[in-house]
gemmi code that builds the backbone of each chain (N, CA, C; Angstrom):
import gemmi

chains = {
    "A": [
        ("UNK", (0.846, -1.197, 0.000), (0.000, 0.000, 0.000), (0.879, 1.244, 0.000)),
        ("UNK", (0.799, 1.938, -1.126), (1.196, 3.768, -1.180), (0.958, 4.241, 0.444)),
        ("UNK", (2.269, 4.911, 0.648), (1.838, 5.609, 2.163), (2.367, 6.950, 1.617)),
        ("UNK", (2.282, 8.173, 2.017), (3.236, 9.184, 2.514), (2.973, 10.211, 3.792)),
        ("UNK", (3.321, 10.634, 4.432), (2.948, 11.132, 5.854), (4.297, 12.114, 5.684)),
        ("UNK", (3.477, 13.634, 5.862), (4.684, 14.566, 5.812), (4.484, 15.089, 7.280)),
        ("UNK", (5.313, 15.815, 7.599), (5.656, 16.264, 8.663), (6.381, 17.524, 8.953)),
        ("UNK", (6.607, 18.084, 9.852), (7.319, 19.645, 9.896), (6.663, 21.076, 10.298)),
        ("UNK", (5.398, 20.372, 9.531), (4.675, 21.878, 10.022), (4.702, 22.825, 11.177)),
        ("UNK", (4.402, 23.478, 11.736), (4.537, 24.719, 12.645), (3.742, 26.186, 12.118)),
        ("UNK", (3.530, 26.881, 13.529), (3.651, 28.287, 13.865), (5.080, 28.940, 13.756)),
        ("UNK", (5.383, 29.839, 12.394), (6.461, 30.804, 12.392), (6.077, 32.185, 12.076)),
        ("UNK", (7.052, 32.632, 12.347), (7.076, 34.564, 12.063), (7.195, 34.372, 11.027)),
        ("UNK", (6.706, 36.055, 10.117), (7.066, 36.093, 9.035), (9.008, 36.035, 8.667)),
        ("UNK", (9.666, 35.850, 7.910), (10.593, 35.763, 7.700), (11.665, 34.686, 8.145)),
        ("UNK", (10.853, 33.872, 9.364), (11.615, 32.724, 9.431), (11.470, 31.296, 8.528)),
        ("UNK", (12.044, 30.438, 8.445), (12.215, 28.881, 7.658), (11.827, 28.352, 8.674)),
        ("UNK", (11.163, 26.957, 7.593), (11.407, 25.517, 8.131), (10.951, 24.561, 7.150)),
        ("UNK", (11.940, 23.452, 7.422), (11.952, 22.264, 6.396), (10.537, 20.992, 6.971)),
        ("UNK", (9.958, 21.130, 6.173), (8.730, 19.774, 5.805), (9.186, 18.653, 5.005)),
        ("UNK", (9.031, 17.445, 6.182), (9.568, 16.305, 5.295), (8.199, 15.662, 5.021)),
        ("UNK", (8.272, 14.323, 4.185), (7.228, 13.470, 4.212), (8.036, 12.227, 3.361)),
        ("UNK", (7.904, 11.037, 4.432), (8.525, 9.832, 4.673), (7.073, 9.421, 3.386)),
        ("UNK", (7.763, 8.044, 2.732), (6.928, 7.467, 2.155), (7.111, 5.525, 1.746)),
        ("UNK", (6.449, 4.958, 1.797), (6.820, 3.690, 1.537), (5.811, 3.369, 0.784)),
        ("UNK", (5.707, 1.885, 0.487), (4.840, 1.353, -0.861), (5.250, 1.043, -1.780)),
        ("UNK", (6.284, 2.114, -2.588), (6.461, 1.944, -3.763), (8.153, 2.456, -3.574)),
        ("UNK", (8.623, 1.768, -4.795), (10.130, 2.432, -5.223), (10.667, 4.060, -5.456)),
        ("UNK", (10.641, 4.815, -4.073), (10.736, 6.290, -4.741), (11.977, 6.868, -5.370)),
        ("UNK", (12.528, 6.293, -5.631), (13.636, 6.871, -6.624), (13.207, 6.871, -8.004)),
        ("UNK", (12.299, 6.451, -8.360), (11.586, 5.696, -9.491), (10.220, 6.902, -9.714)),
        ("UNK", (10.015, 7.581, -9.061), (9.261, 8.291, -9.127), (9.532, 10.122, -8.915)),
        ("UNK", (8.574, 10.616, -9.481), (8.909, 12.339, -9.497), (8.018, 12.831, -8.146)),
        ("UNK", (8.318, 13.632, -7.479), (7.294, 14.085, -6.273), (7.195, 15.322, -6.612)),
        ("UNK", (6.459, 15.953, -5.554), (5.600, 17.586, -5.717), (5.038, 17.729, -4.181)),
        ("UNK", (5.083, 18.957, -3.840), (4.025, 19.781, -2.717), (3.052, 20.366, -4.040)),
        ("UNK", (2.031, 19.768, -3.112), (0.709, 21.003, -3.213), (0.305, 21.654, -1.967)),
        ("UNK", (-0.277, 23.427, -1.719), (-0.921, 23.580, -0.967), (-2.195, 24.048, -1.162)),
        ("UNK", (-2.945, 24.178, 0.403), (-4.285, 24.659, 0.450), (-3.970, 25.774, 1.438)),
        ("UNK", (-4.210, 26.968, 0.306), (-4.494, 28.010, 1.618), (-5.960, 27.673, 2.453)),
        ("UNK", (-5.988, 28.672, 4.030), (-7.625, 28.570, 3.974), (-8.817, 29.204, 3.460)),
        ("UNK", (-9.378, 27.925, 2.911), (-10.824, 28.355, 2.487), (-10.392, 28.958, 1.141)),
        ("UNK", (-9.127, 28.218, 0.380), (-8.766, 28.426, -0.875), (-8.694, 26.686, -1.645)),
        ("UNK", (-8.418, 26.890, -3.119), (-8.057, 26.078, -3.593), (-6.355, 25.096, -3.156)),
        ("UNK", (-6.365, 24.365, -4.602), (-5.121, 23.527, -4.104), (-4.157, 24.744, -5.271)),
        ("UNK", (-2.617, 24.598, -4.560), (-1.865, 25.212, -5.888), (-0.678, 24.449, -5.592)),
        ("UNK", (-0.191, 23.897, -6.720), (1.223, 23.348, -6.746), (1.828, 24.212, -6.706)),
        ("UNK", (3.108, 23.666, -5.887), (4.223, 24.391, -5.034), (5.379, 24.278, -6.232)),
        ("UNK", (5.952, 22.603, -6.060), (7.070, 22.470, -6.460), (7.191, 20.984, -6.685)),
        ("UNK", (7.708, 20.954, -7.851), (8.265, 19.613, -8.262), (9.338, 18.867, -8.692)),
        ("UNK", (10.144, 17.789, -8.446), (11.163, 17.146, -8.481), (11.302, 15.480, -9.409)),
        ("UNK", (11.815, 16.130, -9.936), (12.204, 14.827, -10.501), (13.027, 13.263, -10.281)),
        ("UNK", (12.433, 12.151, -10.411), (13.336, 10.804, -9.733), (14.456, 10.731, -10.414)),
        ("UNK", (15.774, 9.979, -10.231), (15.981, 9.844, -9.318), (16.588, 11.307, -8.380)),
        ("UNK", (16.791, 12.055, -9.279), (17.876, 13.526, -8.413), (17.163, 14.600, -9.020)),
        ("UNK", (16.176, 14.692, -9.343), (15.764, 16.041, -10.181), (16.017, 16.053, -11.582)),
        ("UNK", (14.936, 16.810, -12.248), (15.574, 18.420, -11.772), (14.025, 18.904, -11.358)),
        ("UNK", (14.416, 20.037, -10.661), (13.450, 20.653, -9.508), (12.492, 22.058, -10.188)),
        ("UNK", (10.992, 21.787, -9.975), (10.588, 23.095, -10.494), (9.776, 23.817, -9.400)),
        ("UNK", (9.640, 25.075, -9.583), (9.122, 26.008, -8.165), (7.694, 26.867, -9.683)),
        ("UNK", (6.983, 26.633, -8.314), (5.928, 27.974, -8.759), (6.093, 29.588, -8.293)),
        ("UNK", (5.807, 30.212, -8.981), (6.491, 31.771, -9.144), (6.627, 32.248, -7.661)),
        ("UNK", (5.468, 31.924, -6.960), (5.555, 32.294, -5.674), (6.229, 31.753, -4.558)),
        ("UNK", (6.967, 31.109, -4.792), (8.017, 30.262, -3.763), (9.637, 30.453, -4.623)),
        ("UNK", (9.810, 30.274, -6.033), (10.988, 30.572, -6.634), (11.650, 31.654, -5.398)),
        ("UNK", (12.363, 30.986, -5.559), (13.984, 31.602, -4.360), (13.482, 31.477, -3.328)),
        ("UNK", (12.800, 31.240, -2.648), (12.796, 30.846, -1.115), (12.265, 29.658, -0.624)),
        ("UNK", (11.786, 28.466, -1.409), (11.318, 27.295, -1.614), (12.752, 26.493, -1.922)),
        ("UNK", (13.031, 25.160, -1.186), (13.768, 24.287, -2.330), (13.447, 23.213, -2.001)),
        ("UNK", (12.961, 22.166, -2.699), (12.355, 21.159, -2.653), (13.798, 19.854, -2.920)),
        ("UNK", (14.023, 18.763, -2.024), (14.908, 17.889, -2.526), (14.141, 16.719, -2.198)),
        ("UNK", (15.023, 15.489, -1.958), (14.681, 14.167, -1.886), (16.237, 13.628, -1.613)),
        ("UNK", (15.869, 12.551, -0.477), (16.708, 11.635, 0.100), (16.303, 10.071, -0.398)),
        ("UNK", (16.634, 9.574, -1.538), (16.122, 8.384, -1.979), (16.855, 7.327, -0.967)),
        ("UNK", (17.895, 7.395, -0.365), (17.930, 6.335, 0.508), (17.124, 6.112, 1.825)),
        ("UNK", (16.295, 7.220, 1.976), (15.533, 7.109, 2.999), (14.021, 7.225, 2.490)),
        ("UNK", (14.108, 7.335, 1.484), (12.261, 7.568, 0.843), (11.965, 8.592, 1.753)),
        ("UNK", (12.464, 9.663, 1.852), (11.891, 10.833, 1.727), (11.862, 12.409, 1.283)),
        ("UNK", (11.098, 12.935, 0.863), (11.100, 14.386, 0.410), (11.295, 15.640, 0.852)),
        ("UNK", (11.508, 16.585, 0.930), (11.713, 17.581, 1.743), (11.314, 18.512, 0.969)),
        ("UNK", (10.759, 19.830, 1.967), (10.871, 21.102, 1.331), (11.260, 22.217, 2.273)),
        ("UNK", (12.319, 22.926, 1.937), (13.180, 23.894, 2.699), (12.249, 25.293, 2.158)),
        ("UNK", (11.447, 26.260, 3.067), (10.796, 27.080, 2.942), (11.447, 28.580, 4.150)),
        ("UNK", (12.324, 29.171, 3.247), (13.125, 30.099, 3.454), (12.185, 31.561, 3.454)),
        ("UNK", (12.610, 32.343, 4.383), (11.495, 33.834, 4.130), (10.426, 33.752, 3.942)),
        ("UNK", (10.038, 33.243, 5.084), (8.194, 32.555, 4.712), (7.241, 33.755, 5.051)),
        ("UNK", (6.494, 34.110, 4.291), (4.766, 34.959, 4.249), (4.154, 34.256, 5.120)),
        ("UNK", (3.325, 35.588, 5.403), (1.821, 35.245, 5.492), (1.187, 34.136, 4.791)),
        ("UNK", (1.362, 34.499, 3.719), (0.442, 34.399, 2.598), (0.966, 33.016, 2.008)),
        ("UNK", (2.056, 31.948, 2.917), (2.615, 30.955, 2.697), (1.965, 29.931, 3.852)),
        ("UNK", (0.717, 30.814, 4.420), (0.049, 29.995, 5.279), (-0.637, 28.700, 4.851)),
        ("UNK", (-0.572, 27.687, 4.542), (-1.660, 26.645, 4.415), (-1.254, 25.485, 4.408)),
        ("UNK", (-1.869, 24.326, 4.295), (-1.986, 22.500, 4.495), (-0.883, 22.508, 2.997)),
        ("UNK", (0.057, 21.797, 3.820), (0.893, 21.756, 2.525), (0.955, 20.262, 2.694)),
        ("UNK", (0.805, 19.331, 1.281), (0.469, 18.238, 0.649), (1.484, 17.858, 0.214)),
        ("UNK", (1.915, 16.558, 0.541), (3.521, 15.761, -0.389), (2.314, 14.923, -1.548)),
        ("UNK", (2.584, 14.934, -2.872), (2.181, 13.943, -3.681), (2.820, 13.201, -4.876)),
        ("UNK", (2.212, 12.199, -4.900), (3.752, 11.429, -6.164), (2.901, 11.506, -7.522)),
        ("UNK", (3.516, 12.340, -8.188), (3.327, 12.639, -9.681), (3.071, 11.052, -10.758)),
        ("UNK", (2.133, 10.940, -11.306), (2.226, 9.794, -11.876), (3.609, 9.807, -12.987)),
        ("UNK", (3.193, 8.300, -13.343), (4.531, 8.271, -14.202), (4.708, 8.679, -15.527)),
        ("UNK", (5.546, 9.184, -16.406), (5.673, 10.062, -17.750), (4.777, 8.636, -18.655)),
        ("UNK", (4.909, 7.861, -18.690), (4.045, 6.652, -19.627), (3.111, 7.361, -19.782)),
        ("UNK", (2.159, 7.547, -18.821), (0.633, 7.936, -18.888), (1.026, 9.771, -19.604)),
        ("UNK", (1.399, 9.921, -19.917), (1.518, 11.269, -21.020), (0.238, 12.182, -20.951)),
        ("UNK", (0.418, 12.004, -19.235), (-0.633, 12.989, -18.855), (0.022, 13.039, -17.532)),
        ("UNK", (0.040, 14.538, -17.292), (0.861, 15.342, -15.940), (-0.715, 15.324, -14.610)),
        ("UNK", (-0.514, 14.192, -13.785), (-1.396, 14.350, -12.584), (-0.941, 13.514, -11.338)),
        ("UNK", (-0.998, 13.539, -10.249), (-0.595, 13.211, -9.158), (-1.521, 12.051, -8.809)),
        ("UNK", (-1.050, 10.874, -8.988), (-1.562, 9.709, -8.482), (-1.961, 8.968, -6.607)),
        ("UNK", (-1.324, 9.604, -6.065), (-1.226, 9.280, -4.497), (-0.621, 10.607, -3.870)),
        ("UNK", (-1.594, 10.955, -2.815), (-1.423, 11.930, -1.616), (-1.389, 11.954, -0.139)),
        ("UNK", (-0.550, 12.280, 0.794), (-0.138, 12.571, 1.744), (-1.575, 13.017, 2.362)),
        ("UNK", (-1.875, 13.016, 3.686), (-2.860, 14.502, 4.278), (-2.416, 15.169, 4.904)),
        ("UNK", (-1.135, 16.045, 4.416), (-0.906, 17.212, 4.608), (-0.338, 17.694, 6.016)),
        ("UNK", (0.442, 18.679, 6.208), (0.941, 19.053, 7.369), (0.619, 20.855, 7.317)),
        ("UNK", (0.421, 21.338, 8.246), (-0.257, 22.424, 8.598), (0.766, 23.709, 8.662)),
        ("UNK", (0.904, 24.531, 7.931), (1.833, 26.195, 8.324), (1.506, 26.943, 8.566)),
        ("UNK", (1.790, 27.534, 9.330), (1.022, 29.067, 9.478), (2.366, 30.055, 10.033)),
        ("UNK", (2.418, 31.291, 9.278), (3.036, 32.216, 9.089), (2.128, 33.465, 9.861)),
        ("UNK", (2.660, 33.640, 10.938), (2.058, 34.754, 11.667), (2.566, 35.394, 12.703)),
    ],
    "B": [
        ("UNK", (-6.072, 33.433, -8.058), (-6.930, 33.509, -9.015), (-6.469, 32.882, -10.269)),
        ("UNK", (-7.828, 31.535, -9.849), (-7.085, 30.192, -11.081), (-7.643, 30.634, -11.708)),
        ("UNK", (-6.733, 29.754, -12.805), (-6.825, 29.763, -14.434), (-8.220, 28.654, -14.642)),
        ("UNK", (-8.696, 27.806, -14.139), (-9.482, 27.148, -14.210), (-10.633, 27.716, -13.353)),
        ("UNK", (-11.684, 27.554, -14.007), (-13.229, 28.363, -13.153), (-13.990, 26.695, -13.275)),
        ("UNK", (-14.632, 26.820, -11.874), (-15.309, 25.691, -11.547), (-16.592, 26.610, -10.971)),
        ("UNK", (-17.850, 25.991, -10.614), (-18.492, 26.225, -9.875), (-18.303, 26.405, -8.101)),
        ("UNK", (-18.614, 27.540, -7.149), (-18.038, 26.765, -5.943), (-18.987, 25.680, -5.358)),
        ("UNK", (-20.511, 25.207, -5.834), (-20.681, 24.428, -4.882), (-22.382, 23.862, -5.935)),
        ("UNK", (-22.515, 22.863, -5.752), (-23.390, 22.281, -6.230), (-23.821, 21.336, -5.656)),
        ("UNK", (-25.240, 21.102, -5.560), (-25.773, 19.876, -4.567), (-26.806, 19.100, -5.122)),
        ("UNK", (-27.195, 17.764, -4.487), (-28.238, 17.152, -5.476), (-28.701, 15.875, -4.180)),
        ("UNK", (-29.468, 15.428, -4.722), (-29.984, 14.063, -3.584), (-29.938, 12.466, -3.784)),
        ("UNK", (-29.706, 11.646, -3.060), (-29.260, 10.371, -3.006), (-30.080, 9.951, -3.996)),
        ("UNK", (-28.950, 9.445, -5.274), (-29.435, 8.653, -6.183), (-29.370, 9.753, -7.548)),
        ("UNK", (-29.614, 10.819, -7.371), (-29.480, 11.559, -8.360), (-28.351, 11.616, -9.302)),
        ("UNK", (-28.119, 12.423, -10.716), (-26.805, 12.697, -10.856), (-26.643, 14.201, -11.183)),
        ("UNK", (-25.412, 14.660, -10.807), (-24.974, 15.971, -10.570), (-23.648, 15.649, -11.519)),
        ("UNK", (-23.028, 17.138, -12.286), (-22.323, 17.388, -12.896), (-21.404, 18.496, -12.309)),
        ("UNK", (-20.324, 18.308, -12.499), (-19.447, 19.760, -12.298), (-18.573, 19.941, -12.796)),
        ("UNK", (-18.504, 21.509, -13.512), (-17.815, 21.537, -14.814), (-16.316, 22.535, -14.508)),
        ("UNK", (-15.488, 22.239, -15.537), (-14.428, 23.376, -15.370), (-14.117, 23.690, -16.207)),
        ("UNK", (-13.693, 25.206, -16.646), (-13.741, 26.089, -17.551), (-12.013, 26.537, -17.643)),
        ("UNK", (-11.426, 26.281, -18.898), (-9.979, 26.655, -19.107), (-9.960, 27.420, -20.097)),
        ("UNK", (-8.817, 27.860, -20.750), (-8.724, 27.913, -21.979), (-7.826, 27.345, -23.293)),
        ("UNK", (-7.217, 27.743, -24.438), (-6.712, 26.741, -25.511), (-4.981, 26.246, -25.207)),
        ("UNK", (-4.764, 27.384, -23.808), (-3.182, 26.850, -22.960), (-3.668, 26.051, -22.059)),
        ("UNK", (-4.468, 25.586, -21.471), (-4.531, 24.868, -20.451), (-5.438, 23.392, -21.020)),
        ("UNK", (-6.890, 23.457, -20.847), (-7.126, 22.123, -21.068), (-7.305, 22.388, -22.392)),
        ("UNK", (-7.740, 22.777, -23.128), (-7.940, 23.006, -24.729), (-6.433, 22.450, -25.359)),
        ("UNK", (-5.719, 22.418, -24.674), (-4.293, 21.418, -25.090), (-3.597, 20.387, -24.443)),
        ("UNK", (-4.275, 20.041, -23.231), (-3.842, 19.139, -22.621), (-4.845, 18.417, -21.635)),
        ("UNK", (-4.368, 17.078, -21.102), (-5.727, 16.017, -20.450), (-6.220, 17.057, -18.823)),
        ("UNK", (-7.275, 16.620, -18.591), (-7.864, 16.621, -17.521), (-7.966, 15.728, -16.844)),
        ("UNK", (-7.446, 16.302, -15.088), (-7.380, 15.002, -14.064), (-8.686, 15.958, -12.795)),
        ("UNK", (-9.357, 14.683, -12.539), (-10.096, 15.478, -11.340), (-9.669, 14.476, -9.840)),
        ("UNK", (-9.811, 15.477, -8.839), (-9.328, 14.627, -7.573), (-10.611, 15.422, -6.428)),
        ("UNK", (-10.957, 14.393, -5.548), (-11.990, 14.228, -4.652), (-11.020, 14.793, -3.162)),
        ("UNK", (-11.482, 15.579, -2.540), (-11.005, 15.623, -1.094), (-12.173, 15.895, -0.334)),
        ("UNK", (-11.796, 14.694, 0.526), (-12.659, 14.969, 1.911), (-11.898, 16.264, 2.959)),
        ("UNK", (-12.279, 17.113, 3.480), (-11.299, 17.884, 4.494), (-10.771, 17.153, 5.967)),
        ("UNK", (-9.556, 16.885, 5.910), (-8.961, 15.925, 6.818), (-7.733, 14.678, 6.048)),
        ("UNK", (-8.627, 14.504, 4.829), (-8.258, 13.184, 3.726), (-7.070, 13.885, 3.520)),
        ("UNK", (-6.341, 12.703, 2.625), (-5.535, 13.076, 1.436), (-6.582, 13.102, 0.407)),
        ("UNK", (-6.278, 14.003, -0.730), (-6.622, 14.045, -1.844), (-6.943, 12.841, -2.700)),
        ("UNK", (-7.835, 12.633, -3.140), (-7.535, 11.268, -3.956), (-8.035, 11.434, -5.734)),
        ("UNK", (-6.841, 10.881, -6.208), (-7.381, 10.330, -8.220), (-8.666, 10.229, -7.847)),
        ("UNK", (-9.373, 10.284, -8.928), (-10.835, 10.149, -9.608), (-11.057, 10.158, -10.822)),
        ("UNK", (-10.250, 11.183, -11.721), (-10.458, 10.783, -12.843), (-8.952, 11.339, -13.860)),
        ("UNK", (-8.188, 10.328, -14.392), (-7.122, 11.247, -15.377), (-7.015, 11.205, -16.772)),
        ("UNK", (-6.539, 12.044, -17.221), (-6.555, 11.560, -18.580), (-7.992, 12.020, -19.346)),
        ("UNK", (-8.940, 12.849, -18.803), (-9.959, 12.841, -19.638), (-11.205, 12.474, -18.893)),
        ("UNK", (-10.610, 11.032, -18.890), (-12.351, 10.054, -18.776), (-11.362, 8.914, -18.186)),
        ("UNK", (-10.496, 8.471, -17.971), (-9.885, 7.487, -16.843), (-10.082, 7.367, -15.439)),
        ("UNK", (-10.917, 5.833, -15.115), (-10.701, 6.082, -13.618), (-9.406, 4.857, -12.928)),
        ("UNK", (-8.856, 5.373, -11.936), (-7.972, 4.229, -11.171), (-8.841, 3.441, -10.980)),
        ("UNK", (-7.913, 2.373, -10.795), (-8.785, 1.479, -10.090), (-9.326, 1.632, -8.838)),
        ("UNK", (-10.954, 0.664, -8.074), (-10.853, 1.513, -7.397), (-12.179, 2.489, -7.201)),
        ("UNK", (-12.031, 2.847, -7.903), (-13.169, 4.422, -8.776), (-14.088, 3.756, -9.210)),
        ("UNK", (-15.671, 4.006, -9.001), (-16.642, 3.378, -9.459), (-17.247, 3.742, -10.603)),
        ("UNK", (-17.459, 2.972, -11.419), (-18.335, 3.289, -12.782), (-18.827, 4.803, -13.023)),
        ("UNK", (-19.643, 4.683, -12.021), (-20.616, 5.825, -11.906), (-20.318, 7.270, -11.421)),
        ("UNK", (-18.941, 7.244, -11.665), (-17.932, 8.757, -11.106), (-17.557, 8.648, -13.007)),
        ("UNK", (-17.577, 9.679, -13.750), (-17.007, 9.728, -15.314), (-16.348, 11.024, -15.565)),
        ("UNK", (-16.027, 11.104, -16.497), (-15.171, 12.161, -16.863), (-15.359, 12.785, -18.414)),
        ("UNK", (-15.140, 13.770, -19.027), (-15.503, 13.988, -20.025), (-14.900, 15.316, -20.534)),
        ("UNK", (-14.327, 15.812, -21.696), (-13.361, 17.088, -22.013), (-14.160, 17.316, -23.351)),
        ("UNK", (-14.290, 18.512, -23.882), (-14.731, 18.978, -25.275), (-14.254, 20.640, -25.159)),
        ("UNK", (-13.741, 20.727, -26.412), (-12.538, 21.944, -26.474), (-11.573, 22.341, -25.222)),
        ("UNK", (-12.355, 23.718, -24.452), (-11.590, 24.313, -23.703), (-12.147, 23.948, -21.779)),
        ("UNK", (-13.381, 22.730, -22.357), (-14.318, 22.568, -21.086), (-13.869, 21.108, -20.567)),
        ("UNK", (-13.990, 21.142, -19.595), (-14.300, 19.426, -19.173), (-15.699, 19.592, -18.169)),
        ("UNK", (-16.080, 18.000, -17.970), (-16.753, 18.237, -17.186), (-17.018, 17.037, -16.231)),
        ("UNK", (-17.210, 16.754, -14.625), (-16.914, 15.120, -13.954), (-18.700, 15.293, -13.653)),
        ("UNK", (-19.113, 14.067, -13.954), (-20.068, 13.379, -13.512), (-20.573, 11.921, -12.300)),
        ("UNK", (-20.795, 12.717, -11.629), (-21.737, 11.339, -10.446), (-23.013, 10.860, -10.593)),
        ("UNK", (-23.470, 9.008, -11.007), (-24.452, 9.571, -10.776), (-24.630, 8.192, -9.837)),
        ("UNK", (-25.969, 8.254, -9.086), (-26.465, 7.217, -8.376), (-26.164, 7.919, -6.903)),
        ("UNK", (-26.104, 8.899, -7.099), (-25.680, 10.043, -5.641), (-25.660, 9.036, -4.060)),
        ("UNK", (-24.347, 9.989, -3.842), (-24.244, 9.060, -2.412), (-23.750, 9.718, -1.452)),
        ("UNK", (-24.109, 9.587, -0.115), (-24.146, 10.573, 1.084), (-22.233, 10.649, 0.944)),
        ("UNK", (-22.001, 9.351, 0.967), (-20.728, 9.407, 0.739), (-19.522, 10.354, -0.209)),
        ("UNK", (-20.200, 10.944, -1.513), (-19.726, 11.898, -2.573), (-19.213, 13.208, -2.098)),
        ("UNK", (-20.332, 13.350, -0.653), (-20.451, 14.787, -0.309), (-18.347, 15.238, -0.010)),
        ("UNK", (-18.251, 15.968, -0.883), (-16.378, 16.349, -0.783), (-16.455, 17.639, -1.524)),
        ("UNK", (-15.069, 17.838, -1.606), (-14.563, 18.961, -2.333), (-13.870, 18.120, -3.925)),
        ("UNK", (-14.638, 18.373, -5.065), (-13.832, 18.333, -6.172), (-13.453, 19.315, -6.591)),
        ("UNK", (-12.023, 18.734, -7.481), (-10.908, 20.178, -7.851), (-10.308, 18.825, -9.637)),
        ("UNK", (-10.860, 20.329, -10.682), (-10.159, 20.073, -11.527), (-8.773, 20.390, -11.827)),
        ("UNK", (-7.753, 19.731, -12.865), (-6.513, 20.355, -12.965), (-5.989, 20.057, -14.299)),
        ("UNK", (-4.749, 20.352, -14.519), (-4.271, 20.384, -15.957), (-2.562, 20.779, -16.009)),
        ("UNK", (-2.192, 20.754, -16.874), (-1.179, 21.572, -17.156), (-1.461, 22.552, -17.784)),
        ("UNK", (-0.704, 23.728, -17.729), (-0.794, 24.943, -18.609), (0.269, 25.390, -19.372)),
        ("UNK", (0.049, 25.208, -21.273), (1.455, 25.701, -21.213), (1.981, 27.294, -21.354)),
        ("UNK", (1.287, 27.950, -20.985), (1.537, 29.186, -21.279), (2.065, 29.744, -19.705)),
        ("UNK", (1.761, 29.015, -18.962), (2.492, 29.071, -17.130), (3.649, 28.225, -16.563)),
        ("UNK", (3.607, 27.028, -17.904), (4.417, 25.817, -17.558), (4.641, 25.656, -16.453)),
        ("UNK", (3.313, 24.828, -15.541), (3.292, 24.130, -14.573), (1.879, 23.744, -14.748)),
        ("UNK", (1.656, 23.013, -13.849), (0.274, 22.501, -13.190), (-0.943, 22.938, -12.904)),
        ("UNK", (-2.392, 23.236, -13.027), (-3.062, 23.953, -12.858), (-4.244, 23.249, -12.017)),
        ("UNK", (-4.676, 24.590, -10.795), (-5.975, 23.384, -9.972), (-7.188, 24.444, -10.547)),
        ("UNK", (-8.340, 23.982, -10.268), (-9.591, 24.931, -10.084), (-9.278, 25.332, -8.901)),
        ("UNK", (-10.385, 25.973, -8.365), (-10.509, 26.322, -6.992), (-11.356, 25.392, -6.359)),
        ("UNK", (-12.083, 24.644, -7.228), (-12.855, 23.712, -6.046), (-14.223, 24.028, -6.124)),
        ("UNK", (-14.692, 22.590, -5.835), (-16.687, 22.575, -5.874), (-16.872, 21.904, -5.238)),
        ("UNK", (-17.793, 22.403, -3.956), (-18.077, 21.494, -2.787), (-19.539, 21.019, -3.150)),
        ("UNK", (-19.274, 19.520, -3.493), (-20.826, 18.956, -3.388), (-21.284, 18.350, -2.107)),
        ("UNK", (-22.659, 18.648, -2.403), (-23.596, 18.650, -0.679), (-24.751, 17.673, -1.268)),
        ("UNK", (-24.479, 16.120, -0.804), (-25.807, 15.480, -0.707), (-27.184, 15.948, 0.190)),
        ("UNK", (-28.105, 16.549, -0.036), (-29.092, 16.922, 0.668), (-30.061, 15.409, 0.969)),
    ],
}
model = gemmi.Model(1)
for chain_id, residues in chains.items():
    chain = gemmi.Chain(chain_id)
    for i, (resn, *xyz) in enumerate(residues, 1):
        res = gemmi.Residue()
        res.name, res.seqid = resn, gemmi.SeqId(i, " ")
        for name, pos in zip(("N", "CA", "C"), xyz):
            atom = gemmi.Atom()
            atom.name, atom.element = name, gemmi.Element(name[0])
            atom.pos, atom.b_iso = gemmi.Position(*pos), 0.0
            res.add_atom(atom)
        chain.add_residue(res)
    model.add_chain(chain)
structure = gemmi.Structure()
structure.add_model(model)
structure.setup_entities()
């Protein structure tokens, strides 16, 4: 069974970091591409950032570019995201999910995490 | 403020079927597949439909999927107390080159 369970979340000030991991088992993750999505509140979902198996390469959405960096520890099956100079407005349920695979020649996230909680305040 | 317009909320009654549509344009789904995903608040997110009209396994008959030009649209029918979630369409976009969500349509079994 697909697992992933992220972790990290917290209460920070504006301008401080912190890294969100999310451990995963089930499947071979080196073999696979990952991504954050978040939910602000009482907003939609918006992809964050995505990584490619086995080492990248890594993409950011406009609003995290330079203070976001997303990696992966394939010997430990897990993901990370390093969230540097964090907003307000970087408040929400942030989601680890594993990108399906390039075969299906369609870009969508097959299996999801439930999320770990930020708040910037 | 997505690129994809959904309805925010549509409701219908056990057994019925309800539709909910999402609206792109010829960079987003008008050129590429549609995936829809179900969240309960608490859940992880889950597949429902990719590719169009694909369900995982898993996914019951009666959850479908459907795209024509710049629209798609997911269908339930045989309504079930159980449905009641948040659906969110998505896509790629290539004129943003990345990923695209709706904002979300909360259906309410009455």
């Amino acid at each position: 069974e697909v697992q992933l369970l992220e972790s990290g979340g917290g209460l920070v000030q504006p301008g401080e970091s912190l890294r969100l991991s999310c451990a995963v088992s089930g499947f071979t993750f080196s073999d696979y591409s990952m991504a954050w999505v978040r939910q602000a509140p009482g907003k939609g979902l918006e992809w964050v950032s995505t990584i490619g198996g086995p080492s990248g390469p890594s993409y950011y959405a406009d609003s995290v570019k330079g203070r976001f960096t997303i990696s992966r520890d394939n010997s430990k099956n897990t993901l990370f995201l390093q969230m540097d100079s964090l907003r307000v407005a970087d408040t929400a349920l942030y989601f680890c999910a594993r990108k399906a695979p390039d075969y299906y020649d369609t870009y969508h996230f097959d299996d999801w995490g439930q999320g770990t909680v930020v708040t910037v305040s | 403020q997505s690129v994809l317009t959904q309805p925010p909320a549509v409701s219908g009654t056990p057994g019925q079927r309800v539709t909910i549509s999402c609206s792109g344009s010829s960079s987003n789904i008008g050129s590429n597949t549609v995936t829809w995903y179900q969240h309960l608040p608490g859940t992880a997110p889950k597949l429902l439909i990719y590719n169009n009209d694909q369900r995982p396994s898993g996914v019951p008959d009666r959850v479908s999927g459907s795209k024509s030009g710049t629209s798609a649209s997911l269908a339930i029918t045989g309504l079930q107390s159980e449905d009641e979630a948040d659906y969110y369409c998505a896509t790629w976009d290539d004129r943003l080159h990345c990923p695209v969500f709706g904002r979300g349509t909360k259906l309410t079994v009455l």
